[in-house]
PyMOL Python script that loads the backbone (N, CA, C, O; Angstrom):
from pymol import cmd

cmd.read_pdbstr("""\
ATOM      1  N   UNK A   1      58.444  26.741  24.373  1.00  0.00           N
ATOM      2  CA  UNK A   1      58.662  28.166  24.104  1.00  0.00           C
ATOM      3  C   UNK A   1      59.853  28.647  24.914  1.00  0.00           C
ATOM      4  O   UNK A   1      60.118  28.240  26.045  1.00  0.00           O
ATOM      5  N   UNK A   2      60.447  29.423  24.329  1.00  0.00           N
ATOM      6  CA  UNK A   2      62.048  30.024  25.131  1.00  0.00           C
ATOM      7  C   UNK A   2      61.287  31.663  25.967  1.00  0.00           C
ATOM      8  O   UNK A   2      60.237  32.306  25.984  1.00  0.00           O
ATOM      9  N   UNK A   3      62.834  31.682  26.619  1.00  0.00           N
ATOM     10  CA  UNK A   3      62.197  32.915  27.358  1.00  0.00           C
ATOM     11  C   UNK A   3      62.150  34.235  26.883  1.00  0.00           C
ATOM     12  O   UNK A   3      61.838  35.244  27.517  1.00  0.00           O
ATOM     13  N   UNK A   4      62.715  34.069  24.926  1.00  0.00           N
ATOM     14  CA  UNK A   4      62.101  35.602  24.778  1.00  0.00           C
ATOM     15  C   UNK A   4      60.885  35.447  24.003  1.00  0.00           C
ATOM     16  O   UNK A   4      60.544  36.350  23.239  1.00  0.00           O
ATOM     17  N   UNK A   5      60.189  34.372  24.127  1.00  0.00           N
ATOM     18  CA  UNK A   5      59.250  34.481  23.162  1.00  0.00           C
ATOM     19  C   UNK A   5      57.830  35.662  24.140  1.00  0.00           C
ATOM     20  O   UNK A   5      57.799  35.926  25.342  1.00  0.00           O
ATOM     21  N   UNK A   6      57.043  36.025  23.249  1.00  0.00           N
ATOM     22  CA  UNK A   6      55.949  36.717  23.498  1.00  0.00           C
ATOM     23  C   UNK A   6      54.878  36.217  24.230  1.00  0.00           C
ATOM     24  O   UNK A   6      54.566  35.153  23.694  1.00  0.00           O
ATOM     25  N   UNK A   7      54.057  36.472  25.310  1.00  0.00           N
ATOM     26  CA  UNK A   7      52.837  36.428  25.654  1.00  0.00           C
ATOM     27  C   UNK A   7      51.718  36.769  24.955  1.00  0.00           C
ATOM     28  O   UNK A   7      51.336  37.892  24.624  1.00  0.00           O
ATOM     29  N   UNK A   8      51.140  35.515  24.726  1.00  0.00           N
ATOM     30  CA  UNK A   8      49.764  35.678  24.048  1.00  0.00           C
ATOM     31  C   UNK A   8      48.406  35.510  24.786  1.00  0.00           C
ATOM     32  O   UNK A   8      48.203  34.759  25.741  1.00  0.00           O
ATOM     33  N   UNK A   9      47.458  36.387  24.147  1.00  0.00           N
ATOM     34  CA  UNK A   9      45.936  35.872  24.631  1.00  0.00           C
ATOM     35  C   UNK A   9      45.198  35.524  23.327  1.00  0.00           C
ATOM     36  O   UNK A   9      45.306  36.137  22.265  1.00  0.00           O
ATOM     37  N   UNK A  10      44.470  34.499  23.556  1.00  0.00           N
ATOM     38  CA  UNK A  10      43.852  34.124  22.269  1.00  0.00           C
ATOM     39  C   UNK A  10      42.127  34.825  22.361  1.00  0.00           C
ATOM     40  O   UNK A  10      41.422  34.164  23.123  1.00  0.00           O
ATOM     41  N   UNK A  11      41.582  35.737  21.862  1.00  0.00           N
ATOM     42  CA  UNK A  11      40.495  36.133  21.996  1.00  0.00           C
ATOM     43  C   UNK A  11      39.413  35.090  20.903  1.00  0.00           C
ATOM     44  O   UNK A  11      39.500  34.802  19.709  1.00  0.00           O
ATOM     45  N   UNK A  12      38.560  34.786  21.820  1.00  0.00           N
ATOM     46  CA  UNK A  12      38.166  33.349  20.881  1.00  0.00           C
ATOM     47  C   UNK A  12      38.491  31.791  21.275  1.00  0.00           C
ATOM     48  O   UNK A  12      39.449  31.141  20.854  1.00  0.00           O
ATOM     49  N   UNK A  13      37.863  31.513  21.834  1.00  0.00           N
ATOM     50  CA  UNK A  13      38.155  30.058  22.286  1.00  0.00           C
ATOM     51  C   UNK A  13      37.451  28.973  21.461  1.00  0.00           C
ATOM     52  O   UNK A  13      37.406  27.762  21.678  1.00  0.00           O
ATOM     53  N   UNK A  14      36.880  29.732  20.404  1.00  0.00           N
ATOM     54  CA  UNK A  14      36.185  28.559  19.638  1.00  0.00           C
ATOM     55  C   UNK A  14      37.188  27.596  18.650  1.00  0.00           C
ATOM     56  O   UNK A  14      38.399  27.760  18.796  1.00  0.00           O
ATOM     57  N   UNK A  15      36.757  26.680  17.732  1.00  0.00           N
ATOM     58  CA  UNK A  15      37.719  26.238  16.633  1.00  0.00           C
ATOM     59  C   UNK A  15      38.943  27.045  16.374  1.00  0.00           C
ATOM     60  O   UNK A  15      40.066  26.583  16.573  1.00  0.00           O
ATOM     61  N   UNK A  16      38.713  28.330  15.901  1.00  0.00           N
ATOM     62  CA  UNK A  16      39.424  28.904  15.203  1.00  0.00           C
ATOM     63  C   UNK A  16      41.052  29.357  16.488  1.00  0.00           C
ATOM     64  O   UNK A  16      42.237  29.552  16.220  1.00  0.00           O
ATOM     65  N   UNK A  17      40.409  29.362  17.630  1.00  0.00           N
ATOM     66  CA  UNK A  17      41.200  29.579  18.699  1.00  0.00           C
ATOM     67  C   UNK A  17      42.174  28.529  19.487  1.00  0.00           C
ATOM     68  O   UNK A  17      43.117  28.403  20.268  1.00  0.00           O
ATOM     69  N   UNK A  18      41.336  27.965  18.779  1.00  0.00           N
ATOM     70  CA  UNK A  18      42.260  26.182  19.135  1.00  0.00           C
ATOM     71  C   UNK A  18      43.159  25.774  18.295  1.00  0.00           C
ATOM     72  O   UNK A  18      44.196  25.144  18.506  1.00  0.00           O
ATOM     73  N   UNK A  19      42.695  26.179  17.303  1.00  0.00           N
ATOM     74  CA  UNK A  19      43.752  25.551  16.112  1.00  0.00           C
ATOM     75  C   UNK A  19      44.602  26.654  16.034  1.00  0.00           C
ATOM     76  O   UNK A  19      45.685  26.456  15.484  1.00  0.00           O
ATOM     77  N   UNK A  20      44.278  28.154  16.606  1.00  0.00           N
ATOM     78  CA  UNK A  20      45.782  28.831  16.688  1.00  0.00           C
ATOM     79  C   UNK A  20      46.833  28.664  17.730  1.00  0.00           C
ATOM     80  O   UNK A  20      48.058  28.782  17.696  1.00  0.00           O
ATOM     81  N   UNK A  21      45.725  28.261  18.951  1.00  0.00           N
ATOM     82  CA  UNK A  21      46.889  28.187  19.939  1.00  0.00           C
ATOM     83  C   UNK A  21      47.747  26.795  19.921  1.00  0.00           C
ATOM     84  O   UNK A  21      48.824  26.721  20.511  1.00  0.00           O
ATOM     85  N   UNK A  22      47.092  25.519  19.079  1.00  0.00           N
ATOM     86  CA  UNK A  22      47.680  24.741  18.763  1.00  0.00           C
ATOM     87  C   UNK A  22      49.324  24.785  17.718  1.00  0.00           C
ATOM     88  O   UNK A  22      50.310  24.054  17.627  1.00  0.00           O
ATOM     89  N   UNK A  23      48.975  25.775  17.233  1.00  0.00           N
ATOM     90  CA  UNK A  23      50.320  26.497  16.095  1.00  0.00           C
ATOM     91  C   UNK A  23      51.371  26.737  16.899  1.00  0.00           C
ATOM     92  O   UNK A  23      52.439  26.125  16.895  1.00  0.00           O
ATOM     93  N   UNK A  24      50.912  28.046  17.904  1.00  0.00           N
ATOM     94  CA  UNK A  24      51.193  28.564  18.505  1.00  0.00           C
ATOM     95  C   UNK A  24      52.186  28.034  19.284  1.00  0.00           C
ATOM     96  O   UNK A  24      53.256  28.563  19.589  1.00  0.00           O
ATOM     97  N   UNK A  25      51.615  26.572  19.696  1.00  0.00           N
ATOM     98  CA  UNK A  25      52.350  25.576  20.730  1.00  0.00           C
ATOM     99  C   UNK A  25      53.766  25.335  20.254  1.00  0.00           C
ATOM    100  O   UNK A  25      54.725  25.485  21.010  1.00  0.00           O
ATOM    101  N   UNK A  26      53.915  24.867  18.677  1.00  0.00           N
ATOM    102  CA  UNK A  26      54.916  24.934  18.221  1.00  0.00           C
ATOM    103  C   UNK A  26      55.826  26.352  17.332  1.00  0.00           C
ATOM    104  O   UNK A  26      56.586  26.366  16.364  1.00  0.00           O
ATOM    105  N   UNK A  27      55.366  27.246  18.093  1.00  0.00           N
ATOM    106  CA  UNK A  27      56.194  28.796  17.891  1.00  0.00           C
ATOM    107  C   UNK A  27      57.071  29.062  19.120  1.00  0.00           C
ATOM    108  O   UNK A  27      56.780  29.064  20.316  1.00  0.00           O
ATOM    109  N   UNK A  28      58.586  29.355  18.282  1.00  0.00           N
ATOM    110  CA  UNK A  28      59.264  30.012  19.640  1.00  0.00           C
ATOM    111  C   UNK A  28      59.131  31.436  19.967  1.00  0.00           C
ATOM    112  O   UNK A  28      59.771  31.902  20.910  1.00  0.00           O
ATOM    113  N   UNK A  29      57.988  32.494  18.932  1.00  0.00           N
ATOM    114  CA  UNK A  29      57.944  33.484  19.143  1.00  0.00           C
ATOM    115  C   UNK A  29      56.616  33.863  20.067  1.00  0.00           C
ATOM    116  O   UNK A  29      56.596  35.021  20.484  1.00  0.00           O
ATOM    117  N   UNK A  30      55.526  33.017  20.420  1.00  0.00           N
ATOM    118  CA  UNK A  30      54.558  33.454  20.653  1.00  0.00           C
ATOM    119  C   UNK A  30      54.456  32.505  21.808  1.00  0.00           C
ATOM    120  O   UNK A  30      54.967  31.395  21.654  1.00  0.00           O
ATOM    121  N   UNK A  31      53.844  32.796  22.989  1.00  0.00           N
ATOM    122  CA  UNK A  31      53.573  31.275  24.015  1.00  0.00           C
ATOM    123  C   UNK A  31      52.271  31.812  24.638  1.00  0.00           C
ATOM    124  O   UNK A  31      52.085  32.796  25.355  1.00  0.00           O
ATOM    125  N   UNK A  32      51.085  30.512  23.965  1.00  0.00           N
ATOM    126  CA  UNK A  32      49.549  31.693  24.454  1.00  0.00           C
ATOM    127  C   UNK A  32      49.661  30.743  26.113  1.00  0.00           C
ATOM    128  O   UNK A  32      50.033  29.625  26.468  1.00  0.00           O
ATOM    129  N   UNK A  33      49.095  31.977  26.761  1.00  0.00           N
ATOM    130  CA  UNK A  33      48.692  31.904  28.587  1.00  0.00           C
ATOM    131  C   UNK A  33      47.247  31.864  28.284  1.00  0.00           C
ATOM    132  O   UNK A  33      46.715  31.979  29.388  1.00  0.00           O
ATOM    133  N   UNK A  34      46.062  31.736  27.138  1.00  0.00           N
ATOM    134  CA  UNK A  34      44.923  32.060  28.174  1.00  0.00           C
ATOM    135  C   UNK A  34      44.521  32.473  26.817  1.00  0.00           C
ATOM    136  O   UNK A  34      45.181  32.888  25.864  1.00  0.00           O
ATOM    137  N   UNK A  35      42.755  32.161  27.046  1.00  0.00           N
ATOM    138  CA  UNK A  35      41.722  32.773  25.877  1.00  0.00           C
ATOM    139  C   UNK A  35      40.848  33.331  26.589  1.00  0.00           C
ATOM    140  O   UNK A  35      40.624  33.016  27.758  1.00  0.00           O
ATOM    141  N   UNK A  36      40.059  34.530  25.742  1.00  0.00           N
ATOM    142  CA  UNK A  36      39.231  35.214  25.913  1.00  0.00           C
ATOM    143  C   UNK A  36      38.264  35.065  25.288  1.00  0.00           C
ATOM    144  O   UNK A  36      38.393  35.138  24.066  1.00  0.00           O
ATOM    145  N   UNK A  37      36.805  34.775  25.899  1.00  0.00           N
ATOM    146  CA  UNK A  37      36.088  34.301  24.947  1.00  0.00           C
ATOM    147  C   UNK A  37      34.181  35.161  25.810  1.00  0.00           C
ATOM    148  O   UNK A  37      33.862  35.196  26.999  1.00  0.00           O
ATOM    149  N   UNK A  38      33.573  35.564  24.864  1.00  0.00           N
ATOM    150  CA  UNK A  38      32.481  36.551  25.162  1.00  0.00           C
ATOM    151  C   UNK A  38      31.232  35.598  25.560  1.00  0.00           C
ATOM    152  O   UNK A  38      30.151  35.993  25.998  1.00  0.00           O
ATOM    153  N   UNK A  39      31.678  34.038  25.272  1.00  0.00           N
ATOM    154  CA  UNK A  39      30.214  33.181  25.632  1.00  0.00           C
ATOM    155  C   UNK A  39      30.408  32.684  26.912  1.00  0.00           C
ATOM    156  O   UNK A  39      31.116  31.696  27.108  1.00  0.00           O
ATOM    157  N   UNK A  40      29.721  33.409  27.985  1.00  0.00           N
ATOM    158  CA  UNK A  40      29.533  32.779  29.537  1.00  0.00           C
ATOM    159  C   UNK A  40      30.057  31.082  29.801  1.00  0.00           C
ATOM    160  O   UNK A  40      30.899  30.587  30.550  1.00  0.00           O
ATOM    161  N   UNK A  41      29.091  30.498  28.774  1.00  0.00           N
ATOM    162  CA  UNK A  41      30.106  28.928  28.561  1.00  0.00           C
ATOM    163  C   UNK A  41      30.916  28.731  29.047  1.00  0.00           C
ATOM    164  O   UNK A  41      31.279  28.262  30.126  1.00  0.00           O
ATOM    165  N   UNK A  42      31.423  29.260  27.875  1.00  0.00           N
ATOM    166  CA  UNK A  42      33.034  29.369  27.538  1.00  0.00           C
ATOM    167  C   UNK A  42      34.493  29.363  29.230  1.00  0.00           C
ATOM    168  O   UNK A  42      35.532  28.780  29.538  1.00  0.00           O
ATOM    169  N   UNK A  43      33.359  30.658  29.912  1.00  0.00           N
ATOM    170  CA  UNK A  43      34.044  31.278  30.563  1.00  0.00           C
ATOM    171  C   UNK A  43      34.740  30.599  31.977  1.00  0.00           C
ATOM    172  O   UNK A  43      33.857  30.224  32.748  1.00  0.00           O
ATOM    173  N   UNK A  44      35.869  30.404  32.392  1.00  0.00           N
ATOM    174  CA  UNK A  44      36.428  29.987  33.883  1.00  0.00           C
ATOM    175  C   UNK A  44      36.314  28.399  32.920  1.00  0.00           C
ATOM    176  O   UNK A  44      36.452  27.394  33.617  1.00  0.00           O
ATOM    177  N   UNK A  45      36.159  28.244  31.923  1.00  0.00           N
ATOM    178  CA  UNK A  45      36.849  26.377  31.823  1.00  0.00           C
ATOM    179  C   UNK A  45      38.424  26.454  31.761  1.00  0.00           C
ATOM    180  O   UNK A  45      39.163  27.413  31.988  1.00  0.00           O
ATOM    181  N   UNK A  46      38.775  24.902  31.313  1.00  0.00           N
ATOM    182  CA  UNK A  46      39.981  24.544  30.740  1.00  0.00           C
ATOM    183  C   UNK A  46      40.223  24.447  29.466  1.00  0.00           C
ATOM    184  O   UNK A  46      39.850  23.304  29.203  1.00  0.00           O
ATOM    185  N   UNK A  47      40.585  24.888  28.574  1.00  0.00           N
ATOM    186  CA  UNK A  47      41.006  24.477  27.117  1.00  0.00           C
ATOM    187  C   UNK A  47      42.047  24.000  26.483  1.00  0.00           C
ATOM    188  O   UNK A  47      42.620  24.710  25.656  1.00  0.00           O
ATOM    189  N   UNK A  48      42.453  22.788  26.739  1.00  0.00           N
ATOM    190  CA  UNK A  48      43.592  22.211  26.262  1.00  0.00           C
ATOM    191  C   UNK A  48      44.555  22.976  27.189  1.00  0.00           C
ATOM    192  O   UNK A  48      45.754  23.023  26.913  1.00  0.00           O
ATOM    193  N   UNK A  49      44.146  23.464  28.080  1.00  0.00           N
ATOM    194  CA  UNK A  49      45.535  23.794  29.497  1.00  0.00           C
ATOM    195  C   UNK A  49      45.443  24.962  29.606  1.00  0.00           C
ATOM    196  O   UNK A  49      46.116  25.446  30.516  1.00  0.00           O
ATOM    197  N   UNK A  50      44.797  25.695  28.958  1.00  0.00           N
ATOM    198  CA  UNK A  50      44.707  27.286  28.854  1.00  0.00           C
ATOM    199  C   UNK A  50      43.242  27.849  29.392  1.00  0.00           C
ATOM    200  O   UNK A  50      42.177  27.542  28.856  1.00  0.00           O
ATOM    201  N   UNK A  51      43.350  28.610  30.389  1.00  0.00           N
ATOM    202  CA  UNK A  51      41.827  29.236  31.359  1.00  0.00           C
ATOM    203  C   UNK A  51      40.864  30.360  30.051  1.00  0.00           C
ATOM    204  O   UNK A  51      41.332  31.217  29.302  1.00  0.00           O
ATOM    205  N   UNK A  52      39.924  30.054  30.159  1.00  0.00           N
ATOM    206  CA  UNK A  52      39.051  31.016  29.660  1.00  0.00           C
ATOM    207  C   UNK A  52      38.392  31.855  30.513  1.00  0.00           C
ATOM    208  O   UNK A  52      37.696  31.583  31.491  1.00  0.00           O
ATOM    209  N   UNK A  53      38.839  33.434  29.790  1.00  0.00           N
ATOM    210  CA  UNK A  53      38.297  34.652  30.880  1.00  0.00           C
ATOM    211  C   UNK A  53      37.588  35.494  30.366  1.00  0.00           C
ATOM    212  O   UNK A  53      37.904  36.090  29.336  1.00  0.00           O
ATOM    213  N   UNK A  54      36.482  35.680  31.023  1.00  0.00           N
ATOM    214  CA  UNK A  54      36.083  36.795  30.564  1.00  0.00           C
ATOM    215  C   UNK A  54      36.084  38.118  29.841  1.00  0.00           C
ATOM    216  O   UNK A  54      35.927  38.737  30.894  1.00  0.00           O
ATOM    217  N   UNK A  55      36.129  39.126  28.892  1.00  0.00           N
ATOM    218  CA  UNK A  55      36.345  40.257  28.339  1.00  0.00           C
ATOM    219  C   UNK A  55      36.220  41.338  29.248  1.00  0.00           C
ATOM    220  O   UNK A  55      36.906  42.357  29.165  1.00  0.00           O
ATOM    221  N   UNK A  56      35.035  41.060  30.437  1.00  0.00           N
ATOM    222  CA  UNK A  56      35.400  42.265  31.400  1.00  0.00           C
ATOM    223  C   UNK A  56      36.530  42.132  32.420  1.00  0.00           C
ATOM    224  O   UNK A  56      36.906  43.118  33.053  1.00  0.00           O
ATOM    225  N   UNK A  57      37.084  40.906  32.590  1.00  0.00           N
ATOM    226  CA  UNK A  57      38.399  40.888  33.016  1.00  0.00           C
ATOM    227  C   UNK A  57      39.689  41.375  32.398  1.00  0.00           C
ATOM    228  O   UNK A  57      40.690  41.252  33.104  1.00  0.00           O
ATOM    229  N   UNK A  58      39.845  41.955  31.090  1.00  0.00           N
ATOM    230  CA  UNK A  58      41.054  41.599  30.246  1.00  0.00           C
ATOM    231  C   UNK A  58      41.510  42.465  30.976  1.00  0.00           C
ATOM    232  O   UNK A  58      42.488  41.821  31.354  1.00  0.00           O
ATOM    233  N   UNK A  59      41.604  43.451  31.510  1.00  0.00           N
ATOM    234  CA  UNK A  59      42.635  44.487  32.101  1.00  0.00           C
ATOM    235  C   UNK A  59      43.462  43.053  33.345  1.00  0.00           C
ATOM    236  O   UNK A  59      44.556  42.492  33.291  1.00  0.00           O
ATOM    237  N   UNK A  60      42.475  42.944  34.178  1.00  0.00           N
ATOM    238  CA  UNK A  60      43.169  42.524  34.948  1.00  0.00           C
ATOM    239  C   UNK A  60      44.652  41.130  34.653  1.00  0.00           C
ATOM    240  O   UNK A  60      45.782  40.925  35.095  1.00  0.00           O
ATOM    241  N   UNK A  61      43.641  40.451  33.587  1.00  0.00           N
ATOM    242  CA  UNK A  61      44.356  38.956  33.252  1.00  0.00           C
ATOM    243  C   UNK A  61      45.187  39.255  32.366  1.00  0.00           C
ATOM    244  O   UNK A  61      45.927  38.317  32.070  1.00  0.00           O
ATOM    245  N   UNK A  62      45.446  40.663  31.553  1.00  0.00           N
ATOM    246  CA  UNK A  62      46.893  41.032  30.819  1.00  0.00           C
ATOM    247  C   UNK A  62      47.578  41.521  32.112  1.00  0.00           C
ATOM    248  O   UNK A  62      48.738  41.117  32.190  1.00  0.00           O
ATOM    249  N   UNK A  63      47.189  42.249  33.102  1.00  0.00           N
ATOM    250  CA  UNK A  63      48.757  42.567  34.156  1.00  0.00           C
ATOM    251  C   UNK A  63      48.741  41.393  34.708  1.00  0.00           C
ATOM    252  O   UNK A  63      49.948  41.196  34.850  1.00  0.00           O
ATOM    253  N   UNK A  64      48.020  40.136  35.269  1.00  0.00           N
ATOM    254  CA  UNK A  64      48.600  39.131  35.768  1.00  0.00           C
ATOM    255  C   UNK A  64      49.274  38.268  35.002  1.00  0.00           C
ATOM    256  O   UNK A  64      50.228  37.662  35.492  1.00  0.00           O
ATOM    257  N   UNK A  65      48.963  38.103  33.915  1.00  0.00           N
ATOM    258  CA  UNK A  65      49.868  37.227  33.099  1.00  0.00           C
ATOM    259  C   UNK A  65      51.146  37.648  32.192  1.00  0.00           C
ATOM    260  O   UNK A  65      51.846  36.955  31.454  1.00  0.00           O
ATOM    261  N   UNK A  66      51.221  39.472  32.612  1.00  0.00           N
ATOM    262  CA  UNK A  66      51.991  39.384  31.770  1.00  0.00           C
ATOM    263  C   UNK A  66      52.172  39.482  30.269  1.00  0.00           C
ATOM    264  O   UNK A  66      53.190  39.357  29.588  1.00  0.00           O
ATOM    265  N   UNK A  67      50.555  39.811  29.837  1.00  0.00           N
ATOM    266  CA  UNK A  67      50.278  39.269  28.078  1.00  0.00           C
ATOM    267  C   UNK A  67      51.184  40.477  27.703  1.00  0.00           C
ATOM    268  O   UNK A  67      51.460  41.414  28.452  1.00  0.00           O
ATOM    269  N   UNK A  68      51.642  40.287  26.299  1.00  0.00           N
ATOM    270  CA  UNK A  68      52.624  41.148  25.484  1.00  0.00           C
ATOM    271  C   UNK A  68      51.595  41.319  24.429  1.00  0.00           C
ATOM    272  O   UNK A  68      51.689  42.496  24.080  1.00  0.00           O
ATOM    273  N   UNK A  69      50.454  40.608  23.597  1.00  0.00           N
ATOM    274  CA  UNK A  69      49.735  40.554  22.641  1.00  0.00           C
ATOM    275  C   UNK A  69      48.544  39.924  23.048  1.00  0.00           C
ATOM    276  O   UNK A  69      48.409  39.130  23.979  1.00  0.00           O
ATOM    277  N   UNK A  70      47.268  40.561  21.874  1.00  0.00           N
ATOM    278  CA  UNK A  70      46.312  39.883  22.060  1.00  0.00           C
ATOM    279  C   UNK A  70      45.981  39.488  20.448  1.00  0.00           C
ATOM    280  O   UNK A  70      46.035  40.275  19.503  1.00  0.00           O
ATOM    281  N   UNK A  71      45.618  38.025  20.389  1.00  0.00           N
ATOM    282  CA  UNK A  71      45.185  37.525  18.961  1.00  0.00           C
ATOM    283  C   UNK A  71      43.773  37.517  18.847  1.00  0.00           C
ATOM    284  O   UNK A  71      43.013  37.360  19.802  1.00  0.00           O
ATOM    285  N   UNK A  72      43.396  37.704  17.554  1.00  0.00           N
ATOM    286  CA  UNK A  72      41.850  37.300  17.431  1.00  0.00           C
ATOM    287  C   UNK A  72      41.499  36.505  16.919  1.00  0.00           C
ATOM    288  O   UNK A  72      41.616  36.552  15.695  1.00  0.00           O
ATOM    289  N   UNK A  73      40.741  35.079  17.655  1.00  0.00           N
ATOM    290  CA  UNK A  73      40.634  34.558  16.635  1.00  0.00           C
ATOM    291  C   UNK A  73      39.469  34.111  16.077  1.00  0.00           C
ATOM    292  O   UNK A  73      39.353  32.893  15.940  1.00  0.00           O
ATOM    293  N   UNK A  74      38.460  34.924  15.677  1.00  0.00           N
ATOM    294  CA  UNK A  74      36.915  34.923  15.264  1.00  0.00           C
ATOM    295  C   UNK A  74      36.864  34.916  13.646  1.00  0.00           C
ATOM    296  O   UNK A  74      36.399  35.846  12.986  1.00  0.00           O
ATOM    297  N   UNK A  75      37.145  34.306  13.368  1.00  0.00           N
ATOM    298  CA  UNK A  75      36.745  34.568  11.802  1.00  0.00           C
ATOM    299  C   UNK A  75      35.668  34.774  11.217  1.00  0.00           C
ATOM    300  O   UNK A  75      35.673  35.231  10.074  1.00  0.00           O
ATOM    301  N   UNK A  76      34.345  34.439  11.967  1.00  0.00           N
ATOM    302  CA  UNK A  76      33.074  34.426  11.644  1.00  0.00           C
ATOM    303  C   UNK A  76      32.563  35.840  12.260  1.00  0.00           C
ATOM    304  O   UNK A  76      31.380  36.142  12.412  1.00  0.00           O
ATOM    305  N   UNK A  77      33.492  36.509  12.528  1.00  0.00           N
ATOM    306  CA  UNK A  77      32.595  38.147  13.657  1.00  0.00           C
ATOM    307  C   UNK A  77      32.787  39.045  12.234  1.00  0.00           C
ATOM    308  O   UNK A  77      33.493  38.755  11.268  1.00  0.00           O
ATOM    309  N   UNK A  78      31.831  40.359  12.449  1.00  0.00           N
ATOM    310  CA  UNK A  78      31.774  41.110  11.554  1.00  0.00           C
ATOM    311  C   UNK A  78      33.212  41.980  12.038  1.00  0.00           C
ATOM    312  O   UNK A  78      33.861  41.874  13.079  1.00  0.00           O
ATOM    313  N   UNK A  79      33.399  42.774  10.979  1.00  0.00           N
ATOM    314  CA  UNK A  79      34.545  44.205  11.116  1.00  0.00           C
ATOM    315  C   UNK A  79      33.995  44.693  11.895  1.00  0.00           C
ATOM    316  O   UNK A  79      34.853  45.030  12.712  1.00  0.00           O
ATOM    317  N   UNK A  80      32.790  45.078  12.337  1.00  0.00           N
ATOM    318  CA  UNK A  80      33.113  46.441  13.548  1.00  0.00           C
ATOM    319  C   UNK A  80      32.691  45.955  14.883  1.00  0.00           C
ATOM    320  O   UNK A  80      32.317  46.691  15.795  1.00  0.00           O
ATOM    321  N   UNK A  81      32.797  44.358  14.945  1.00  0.00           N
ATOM    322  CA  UNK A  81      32.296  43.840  16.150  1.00  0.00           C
ATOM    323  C   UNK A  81      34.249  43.566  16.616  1.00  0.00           C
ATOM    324  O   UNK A  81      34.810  43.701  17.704  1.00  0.00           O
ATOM    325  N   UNK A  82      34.833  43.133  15.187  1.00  0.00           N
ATOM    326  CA  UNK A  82      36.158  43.391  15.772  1.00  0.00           C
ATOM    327  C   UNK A  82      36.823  44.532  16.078  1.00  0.00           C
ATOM    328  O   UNK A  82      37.919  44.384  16.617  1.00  0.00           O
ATOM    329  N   UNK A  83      36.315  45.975  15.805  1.00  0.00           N
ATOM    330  CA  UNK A  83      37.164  47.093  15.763  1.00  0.00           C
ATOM    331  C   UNK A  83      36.571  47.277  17.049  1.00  0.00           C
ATOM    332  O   UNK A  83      37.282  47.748  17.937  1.00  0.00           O
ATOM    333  N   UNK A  84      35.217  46.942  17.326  1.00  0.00           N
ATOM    334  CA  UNK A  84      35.222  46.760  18.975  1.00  0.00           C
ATOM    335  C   UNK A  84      35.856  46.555  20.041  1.00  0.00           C
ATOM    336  O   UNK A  84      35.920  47.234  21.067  1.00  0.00           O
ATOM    337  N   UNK A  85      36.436  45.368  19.702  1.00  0.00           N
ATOM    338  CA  UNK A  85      37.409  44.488  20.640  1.00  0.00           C
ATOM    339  C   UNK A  85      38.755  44.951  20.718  1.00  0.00           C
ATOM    340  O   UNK A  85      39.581  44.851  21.625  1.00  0.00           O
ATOM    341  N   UNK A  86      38.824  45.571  19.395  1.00  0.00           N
ATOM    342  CA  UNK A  86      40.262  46.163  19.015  1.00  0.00           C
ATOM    343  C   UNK A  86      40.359  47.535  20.074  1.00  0.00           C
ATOM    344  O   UNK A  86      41.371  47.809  20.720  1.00  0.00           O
ATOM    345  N   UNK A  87      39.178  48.263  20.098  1.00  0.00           N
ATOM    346  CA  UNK A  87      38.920  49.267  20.698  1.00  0.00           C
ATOM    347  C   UNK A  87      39.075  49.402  22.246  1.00  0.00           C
ATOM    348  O   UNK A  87      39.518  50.328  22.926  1.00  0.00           O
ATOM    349  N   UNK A  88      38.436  47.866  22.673  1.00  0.00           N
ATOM    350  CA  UNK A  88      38.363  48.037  24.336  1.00  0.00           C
ATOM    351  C   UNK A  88      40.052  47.436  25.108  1.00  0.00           C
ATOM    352  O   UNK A  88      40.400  47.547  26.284  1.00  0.00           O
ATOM    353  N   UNK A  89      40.823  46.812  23.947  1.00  0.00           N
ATOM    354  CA  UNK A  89      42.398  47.221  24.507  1.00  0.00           C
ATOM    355  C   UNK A  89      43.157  48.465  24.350  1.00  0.00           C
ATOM    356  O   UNK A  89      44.269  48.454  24.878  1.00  0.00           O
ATOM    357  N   UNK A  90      42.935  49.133  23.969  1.00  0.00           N
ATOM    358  CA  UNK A  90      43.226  50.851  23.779  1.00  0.00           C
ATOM    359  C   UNK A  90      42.823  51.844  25.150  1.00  0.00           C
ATOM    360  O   UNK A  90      43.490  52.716  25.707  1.00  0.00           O
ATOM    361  N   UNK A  91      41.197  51.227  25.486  1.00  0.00           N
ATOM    362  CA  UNK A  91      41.198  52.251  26.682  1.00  0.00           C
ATOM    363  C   UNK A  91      41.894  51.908  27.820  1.00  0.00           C
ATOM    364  O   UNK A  91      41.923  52.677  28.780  1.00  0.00           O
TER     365      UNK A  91
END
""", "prot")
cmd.dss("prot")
cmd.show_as("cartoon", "prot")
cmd.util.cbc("prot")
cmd.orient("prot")
C-alpha cells in the first residue's frame, strides 16, 4: 500500500472479513490496520497480522491508528443491527 492510500478497519473478523481484508491487501487505495469484531473470541487475537478489538474500544483504536474508514463486513447481520454499528461511529 502507498502512502496515500486510506486507513481501514474491518468490522467483522469472520470469513467475510478475511476475504475483504485479503482484497484489500492488494488495493493501493485502502490499507486495513485492524478488525472489529463483537465476539469476545474474537477479541485481542491475531488475524492474518491484523489485532482484533473490541467495539467498546473503537473510539480509542480509530485515534491510535489513525483509521480514515470503517468497513463492514457481516453479511449475515440484519439492517438495523447494522444501522446500529453505523450509528455508534457518529456519536
Amino acid at each position: 500500500a502507498g502512502g496515500n492510500s486510506k486507513k481501514v478497519l474491518v468490522y467483522g473478523a469472520g470469513e467475510a472479513g478475511i476475504q475483504l481484508v485479503g482484497a484489500l491487501k492488494y488495493s493501493f487505495e485502502y490499507e486495513p490496520v485492524g478488525f472489529i469484531d463483537d465476539l469476545l473470541a474474537l477479541q485481542d487475537n491475531d488475524i492474518g497480522g491484523l489485532n482484533v478489538y473490541s467495539p467498546n474500544a473503537i473510539g480509542d483504536v480509530i485515534n491510535n491508528l489513525k483509521v480514515d474508514e470503517v468497513l463492514i463486513a457481516m453479511p449475515s447481520t440484519s439492517r438495523s443491527r447494522r444501522q446500529n454499528i453505523i450509528n455508534a461511529f457518529k456519536a
